[in-house]
PDB file of N, CA, C and O in Angstrom:
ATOM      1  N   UNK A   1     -16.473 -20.045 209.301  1.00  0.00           N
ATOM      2  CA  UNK A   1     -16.375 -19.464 207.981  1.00  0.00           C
ATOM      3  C   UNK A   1     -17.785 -19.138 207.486  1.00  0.00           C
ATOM      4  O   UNK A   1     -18.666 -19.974 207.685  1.00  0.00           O
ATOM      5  N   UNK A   2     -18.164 -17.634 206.660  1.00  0.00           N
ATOM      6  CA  UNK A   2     -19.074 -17.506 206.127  1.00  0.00           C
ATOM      7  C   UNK A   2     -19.883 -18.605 205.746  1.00  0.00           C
ATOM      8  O   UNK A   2     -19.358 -19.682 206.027  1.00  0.00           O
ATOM      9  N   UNK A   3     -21.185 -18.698 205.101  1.00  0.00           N
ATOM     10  CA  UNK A   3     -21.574 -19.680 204.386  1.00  0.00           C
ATOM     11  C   UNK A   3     -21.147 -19.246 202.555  1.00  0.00           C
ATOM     12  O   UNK A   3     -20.844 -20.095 201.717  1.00  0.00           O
ATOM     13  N   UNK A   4     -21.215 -18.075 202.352  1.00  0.00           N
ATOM     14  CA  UNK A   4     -20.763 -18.004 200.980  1.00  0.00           C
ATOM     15  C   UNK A   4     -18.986 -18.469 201.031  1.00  0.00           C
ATOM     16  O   UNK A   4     -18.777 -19.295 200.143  1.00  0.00           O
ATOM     17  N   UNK A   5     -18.076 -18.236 201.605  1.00  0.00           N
ATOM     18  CA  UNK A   5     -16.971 -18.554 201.691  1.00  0.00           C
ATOM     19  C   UNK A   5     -16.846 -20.126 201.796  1.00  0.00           C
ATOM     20  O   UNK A   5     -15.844 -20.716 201.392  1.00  0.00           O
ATOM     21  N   UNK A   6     -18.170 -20.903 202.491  1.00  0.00           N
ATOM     22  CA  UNK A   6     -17.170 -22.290 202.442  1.00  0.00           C
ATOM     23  C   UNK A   6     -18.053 -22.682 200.965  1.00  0.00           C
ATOM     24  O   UNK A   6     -17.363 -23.346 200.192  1.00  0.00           O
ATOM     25  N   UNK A   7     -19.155 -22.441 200.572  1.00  0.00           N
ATOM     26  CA  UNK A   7     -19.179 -22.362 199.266  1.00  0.00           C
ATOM     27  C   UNK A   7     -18.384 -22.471 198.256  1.00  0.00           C
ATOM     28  O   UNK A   7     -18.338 -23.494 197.574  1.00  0.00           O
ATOM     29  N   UNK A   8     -17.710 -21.496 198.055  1.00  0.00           N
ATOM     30  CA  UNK A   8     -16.742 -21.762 197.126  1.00  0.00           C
ATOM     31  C   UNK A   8     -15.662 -22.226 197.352  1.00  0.00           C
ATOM     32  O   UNK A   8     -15.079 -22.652 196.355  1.00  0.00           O
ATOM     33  N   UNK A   9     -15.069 -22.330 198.444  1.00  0.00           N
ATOM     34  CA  UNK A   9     -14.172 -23.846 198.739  1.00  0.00           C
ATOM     35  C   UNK A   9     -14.507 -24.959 198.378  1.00  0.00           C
ATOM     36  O   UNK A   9     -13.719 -25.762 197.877  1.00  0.00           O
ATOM     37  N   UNK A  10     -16.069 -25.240 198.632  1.00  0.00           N
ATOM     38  CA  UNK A  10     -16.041 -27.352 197.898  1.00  0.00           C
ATOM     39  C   UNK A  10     -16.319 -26.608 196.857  1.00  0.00           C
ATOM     40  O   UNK A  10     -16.589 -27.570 196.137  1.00  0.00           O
ATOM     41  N   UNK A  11     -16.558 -25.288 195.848  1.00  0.00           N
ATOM     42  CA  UNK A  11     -16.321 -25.644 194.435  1.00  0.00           C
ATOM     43  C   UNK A  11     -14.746 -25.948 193.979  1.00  0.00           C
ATOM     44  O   UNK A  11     -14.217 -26.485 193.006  1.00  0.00           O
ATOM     45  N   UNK A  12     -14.452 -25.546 194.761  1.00  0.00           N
ATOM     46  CA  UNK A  12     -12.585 -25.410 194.576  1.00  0.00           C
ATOM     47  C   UNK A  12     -12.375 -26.794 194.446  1.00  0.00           C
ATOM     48  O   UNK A  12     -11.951 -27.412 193.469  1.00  0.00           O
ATOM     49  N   UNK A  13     -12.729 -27.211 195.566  1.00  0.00           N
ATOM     50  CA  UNK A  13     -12.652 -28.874 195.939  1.00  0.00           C
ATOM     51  C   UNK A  13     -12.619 -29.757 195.103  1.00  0.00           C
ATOM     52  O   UNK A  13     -11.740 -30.546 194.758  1.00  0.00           O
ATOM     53  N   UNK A  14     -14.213 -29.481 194.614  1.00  0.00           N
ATOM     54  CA  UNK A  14     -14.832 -30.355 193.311  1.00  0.00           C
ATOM     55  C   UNK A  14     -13.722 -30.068 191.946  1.00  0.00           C
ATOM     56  O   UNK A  14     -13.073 -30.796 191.195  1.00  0.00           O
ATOM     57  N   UNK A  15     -13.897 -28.756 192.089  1.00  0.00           N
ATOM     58  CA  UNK A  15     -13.122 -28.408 190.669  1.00  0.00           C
ATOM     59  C   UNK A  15     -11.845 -29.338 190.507  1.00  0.00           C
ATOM     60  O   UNK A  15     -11.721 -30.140 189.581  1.00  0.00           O
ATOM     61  N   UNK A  16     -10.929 -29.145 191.493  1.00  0.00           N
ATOM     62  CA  UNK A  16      -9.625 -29.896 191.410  1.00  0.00           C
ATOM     63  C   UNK A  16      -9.777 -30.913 191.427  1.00  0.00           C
ATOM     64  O   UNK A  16      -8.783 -31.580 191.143  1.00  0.00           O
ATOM     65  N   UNK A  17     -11.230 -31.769 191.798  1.00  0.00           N
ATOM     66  CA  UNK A  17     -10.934 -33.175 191.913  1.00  0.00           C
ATOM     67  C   UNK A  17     -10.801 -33.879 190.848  1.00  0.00           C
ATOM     68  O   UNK A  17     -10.142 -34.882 190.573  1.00  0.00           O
ATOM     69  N   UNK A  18     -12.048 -32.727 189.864  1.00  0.00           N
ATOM     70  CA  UNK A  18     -12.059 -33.145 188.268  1.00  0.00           C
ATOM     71  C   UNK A  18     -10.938 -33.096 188.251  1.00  0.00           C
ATOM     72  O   UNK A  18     -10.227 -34.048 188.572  1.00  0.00           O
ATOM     73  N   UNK A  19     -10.566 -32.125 187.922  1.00  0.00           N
ATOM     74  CA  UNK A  19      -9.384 -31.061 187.007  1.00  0.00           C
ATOM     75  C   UNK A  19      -7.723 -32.560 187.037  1.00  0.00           C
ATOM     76  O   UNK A  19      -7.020 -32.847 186.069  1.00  0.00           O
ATOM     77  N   UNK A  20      -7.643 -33.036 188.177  1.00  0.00           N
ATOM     78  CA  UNK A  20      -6.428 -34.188 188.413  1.00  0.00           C
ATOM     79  C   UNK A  20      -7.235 -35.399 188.400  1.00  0.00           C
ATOM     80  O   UNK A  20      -6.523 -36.402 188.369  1.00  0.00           O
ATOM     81  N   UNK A  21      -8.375 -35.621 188.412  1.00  0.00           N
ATOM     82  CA  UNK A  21      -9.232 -37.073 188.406  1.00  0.00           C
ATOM     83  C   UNK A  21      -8.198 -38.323 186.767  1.00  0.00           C
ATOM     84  O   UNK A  21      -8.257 -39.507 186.433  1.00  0.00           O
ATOM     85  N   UNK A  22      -7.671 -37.479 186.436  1.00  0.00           N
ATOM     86  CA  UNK A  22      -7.372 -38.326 185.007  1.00  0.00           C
ATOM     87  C   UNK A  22      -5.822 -37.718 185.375  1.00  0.00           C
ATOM     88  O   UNK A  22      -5.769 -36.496 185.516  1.00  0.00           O
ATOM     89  N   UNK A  23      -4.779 -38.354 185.511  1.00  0.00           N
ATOM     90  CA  UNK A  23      -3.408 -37.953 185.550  1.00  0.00           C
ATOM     91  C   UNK A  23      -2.369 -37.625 184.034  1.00  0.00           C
ATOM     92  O   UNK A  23      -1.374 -38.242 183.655  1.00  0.00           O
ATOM     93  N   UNK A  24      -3.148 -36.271 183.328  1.00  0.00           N
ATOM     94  CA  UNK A  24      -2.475 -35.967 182.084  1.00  0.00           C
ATOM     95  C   UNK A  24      -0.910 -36.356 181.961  1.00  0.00           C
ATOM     96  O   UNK A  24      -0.397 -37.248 181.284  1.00  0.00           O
ATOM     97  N   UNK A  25      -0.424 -35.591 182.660  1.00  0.00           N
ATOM     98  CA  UNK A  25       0.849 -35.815 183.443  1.00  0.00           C
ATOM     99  C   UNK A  25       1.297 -37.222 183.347  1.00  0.00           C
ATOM    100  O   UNK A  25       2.516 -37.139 183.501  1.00  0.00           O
ATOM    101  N   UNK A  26       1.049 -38.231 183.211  1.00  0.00           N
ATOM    102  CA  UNK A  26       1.354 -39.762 183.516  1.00  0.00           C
ATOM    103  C   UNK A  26       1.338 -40.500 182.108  1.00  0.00           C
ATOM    104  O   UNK A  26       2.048 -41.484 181.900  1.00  0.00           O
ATOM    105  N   UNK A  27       0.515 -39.982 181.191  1.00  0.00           N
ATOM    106  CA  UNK A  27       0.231 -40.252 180.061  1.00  0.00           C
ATOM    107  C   UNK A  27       1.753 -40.557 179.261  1.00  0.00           C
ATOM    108  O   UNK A  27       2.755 -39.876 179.046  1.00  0.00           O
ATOM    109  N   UNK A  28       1.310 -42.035 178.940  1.00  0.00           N
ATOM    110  CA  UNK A  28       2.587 -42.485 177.962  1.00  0.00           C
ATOM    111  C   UNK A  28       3.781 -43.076 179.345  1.00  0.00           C
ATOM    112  O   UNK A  28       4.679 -43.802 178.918  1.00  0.00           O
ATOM    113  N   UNK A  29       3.797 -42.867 180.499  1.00  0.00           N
ATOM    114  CA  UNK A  29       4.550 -43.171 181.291  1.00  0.00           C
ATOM    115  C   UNK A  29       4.678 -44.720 181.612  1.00  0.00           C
ATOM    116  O   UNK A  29       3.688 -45.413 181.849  1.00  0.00           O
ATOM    117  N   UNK A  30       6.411 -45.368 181.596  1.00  0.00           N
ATOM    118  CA  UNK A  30       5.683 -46.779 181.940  1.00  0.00           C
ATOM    119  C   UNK A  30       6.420 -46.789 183.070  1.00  0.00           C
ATOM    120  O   UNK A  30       7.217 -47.725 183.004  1.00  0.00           O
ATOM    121  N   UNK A  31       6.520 -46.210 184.033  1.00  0.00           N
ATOM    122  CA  UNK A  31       6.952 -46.555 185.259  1.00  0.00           C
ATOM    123  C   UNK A  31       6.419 -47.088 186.219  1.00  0.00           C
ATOM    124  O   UNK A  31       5.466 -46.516 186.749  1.00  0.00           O
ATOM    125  N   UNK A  32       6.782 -48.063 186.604  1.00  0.00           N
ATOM    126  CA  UNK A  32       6.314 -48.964 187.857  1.00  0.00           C
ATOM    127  C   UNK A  32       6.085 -48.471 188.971  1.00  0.00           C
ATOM    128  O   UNK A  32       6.400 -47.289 189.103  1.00  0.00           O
ATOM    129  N   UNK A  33       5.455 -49.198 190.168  1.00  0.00           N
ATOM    130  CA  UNK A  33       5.610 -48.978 191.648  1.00  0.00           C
ATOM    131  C   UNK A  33       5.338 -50.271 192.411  1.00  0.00           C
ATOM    132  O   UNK A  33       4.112 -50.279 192.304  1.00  0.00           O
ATOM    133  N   UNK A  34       5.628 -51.348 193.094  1.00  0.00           N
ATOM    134  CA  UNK A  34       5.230 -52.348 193.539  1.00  0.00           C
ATOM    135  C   UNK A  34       4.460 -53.166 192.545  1.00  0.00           C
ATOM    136  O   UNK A  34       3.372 -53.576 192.948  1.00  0.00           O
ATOM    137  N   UNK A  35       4.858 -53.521 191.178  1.00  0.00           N
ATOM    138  CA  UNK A  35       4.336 -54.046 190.294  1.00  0.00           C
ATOM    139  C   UNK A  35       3.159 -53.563 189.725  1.00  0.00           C
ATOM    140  O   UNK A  35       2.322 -54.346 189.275  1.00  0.00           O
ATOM    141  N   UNK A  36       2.993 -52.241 189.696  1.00  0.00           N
ATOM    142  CA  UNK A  36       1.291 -51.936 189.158  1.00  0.00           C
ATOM    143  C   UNK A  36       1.993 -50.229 188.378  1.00  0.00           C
ATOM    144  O   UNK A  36       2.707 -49.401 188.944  1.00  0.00           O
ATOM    145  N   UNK A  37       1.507 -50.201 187.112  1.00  0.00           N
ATOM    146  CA  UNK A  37       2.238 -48.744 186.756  1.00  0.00           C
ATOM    147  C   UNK A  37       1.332 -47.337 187.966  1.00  0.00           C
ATOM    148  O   UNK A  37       0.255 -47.098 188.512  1.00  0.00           O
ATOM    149  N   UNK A  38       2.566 -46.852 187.812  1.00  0.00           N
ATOM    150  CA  UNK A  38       1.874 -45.410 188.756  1.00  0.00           C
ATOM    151  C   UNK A  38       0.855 -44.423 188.458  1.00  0.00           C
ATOM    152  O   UNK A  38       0.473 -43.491 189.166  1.00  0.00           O
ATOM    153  N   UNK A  39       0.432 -44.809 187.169  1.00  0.00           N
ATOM    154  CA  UNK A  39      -1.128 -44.071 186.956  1.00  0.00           C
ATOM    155  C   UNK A  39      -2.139 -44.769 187.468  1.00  0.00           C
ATOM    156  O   UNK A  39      -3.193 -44.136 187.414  1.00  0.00           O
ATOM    157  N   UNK A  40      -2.272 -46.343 188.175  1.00  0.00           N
ATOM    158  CA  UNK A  40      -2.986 -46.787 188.863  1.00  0.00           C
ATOM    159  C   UNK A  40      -3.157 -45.951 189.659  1.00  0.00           C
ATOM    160  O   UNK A  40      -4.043 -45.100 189.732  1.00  0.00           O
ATOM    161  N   UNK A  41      -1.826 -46.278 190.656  1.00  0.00           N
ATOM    162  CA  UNK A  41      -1.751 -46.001 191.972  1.00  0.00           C
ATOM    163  C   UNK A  41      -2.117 -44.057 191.992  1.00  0.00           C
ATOM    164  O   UNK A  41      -2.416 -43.471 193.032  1.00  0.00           O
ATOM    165  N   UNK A  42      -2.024 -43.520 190.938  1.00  0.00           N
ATOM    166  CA  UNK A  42      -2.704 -42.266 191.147  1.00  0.00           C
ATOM    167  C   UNK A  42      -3.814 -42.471 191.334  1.00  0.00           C
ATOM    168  O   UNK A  42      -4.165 -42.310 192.503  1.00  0.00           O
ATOM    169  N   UNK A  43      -4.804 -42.874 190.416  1.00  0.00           N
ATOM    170  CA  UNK A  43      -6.234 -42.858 190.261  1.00  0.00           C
ATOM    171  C   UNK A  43      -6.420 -44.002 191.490  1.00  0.00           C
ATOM    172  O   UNK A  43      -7.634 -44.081 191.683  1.00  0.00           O
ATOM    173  N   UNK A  44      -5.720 -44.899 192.379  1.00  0.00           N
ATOM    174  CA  UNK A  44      -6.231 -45.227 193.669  1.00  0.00           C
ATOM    175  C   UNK A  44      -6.199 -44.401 194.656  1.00  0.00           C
ATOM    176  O   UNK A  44      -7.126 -44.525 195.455  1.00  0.00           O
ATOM    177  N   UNK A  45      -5.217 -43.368 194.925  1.00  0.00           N
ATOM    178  CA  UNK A  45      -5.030 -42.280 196.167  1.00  0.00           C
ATOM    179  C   UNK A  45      -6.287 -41.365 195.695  1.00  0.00           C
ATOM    180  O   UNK A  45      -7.293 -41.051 196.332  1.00  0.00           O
ATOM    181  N   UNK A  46      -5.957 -41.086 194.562  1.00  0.00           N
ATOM    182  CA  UNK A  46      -7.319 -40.005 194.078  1.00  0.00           C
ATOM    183  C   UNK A  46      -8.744 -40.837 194.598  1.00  0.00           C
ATOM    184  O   UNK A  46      -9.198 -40.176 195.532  1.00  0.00           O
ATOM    185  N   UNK A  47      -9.542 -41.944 194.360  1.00  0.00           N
ATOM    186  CA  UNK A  47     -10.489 -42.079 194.542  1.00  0.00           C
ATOM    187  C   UNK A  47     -10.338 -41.922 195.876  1.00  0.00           C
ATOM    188  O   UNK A  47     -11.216 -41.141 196.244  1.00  0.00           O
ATOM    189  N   UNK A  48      -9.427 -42.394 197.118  1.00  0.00           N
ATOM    190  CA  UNK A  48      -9.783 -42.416 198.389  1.00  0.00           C
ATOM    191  C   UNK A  48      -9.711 -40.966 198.918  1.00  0.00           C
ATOM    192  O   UNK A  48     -10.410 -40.641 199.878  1.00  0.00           O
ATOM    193  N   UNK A  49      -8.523 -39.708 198.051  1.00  0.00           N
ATOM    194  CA  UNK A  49      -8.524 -38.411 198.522  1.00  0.00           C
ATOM    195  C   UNK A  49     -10.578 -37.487 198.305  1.00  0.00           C
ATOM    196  O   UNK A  49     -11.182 -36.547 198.823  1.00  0.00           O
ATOM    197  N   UNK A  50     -10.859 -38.554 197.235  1.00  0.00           N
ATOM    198  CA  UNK A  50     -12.196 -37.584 196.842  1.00  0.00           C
ATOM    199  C   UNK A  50     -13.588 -38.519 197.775  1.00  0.00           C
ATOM    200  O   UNK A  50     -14.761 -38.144 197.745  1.00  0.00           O
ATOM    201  N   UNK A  51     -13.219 -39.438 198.346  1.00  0.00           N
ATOM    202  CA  UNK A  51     -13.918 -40.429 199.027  1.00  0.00           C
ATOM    203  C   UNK A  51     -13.957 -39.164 200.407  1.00  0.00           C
ATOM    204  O   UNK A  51     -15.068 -38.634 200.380  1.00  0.00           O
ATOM    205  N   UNK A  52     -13.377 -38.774 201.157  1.00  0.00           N
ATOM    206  CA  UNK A  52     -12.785 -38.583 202.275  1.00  0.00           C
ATOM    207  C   UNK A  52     -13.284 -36.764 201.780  1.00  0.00           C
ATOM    208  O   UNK A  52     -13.509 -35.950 202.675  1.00  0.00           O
ATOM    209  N   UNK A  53     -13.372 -36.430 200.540  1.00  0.00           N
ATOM    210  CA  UNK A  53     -14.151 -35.005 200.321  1.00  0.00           C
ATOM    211  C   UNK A  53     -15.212 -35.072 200.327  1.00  0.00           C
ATOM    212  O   UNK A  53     -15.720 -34.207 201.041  1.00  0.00           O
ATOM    213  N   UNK A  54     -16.028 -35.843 199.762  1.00  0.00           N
ATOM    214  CA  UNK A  54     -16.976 -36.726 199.610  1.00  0.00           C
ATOM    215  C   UNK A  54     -18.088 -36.454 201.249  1.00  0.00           C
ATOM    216  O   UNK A  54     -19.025 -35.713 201.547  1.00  0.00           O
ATOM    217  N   UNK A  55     -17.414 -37.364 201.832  1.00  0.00           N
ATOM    218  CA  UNK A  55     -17.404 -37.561 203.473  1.00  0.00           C
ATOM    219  C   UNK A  55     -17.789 -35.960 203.954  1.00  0.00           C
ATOM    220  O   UNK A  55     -18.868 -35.508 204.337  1.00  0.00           O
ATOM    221  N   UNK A  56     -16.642 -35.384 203.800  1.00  0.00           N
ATOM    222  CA  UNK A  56     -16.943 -34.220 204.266  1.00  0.00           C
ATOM    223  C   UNK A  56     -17.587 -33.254 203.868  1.00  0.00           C
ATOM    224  O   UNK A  56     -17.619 -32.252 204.582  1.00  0.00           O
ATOM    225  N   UNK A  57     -18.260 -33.274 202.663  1.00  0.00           N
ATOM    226  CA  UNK A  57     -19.249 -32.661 201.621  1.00  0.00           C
ATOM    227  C   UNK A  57     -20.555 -32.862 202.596  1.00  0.00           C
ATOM    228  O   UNK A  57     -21.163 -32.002 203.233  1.00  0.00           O
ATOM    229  N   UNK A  58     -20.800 -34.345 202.501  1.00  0.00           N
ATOM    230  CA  UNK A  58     -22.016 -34.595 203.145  1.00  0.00           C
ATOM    231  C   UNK A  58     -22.133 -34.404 204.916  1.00  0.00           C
ATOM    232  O   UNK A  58     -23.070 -34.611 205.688  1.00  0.00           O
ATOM    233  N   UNK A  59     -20.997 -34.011 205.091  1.00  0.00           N
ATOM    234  CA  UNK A  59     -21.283 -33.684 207.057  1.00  0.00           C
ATOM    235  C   UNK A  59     -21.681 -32.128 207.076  1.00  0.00           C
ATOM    236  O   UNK A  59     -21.348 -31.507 208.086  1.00  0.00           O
ATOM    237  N   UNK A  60     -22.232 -31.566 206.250  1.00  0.00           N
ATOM    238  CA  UNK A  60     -22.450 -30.138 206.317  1.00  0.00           C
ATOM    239  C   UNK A  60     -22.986 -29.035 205.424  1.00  0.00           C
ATOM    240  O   UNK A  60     -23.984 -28.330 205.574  1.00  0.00           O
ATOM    241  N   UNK A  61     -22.121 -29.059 204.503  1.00  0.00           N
ATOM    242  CA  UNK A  61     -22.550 -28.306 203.354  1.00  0.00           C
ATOM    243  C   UNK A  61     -23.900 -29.095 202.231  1.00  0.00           C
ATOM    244  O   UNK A  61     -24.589 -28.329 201.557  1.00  0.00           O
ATOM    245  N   UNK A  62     -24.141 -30.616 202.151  1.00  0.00           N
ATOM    246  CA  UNK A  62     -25.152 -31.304 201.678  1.00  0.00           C
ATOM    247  C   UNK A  62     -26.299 -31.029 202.064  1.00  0.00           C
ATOM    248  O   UNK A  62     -27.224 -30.670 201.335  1.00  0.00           O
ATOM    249  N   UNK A  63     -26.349 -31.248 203.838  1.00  0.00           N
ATOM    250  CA  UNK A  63     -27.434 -30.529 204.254  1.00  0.00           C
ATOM    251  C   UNK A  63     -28.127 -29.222 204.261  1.00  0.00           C
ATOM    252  O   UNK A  63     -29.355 -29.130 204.264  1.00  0.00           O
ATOM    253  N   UNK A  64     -27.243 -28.115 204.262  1.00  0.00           N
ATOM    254  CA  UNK A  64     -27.507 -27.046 204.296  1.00  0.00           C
ATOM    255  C   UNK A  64     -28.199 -27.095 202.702  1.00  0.00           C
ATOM    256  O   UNK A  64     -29.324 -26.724 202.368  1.00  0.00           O
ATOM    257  N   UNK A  65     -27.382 -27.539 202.068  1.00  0.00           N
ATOM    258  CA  UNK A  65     -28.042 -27.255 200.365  1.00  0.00           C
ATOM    259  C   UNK A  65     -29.173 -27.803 200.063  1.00  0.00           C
ATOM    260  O   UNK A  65     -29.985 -27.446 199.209  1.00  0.00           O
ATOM    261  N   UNK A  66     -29.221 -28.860 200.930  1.00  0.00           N
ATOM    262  CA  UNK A  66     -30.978 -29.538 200.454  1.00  0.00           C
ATOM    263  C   UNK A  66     -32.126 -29.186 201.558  1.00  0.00           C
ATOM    264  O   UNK A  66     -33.141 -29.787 201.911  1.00  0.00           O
ATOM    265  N   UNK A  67     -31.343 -27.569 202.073  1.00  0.00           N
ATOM    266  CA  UNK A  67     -32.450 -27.200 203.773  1.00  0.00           C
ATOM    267  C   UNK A  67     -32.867 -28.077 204.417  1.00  0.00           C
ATOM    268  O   UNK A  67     -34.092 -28.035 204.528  1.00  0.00           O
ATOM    269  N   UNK A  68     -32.079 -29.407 205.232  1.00  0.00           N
ATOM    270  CA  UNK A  68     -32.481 -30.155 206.214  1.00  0.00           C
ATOM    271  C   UNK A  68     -32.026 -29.729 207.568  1.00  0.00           C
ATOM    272  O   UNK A  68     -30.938 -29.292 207.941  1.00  0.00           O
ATOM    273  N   UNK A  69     -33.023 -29.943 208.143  1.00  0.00           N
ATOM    274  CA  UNK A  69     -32.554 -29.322 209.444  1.00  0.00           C
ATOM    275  C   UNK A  69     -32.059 -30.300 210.252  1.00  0.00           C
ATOM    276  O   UNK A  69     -32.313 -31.503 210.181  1.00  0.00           O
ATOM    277  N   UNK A  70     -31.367 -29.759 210.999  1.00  0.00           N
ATOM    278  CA  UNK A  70     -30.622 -30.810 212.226  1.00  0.00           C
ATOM    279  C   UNK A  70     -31.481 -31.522 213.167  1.00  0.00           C
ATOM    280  O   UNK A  70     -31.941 -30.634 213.885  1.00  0.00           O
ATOM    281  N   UNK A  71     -31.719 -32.099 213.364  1.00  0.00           N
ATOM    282  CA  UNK A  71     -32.197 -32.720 215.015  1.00  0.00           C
ATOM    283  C   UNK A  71     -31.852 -33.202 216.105  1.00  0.00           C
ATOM    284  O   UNK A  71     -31.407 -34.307 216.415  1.00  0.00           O
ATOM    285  N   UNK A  72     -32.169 -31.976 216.871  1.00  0.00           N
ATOM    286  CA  UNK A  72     -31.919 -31.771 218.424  1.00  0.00           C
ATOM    287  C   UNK A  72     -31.720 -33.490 218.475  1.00  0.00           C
ATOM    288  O   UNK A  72     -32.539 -34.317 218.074  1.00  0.00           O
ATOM    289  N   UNK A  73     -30.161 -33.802 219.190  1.00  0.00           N
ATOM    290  CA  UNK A  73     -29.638 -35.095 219.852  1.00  0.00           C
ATOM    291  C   UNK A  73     -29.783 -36.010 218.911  1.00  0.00           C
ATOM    292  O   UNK A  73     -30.307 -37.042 219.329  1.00  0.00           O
ATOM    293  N   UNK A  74     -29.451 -36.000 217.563  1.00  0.00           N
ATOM    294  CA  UNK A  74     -29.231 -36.925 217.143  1.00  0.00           C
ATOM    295  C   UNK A  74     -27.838 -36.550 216.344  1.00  0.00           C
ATOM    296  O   UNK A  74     -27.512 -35.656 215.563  1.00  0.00           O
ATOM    297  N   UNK A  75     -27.325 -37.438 216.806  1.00  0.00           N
ATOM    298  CA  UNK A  75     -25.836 -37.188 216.061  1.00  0.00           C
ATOM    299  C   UNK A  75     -24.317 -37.430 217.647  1.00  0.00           C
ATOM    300  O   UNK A  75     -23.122 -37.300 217.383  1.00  0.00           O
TER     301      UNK A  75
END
């Protein structure tokens, strides 16, 4: 993929991570799941879904943005 094209994919990324980081949607809800209400268990899948973007932020696009170069055999 281009470099301007994956660009604006992790803004996409980022954007949505905000954009659902807080579950509007859930608000006022008292429904359970294994004893813990389910706006926990949102904001637990969410931290590990943005953990795991996160991850993949920094295998590529981090570097390129702060011009580090690779080095031959390491990795």
């Amino acid at each position: 993929m281009p470099r301007r094209k994956t660009d604006y994919l992790w803004i996409v990324v980022f954007g949505t991570l905000v954009a659902f980081g807080i579950p509007w949607f859930l608000w006022g809800s008292t429904a359970t799941w294994a004893g813990l209400p389910v706006w926990l268990w949102w904001h637990v899948g969410w931290m590990v879904l943005a953990t795991v973007a996160f991850a993949g932020f920094t295998r590529g696009a981090w570097d390129r943005g702060m011009s580090i170069e690779e080095v031959p055999g390491d990795g």
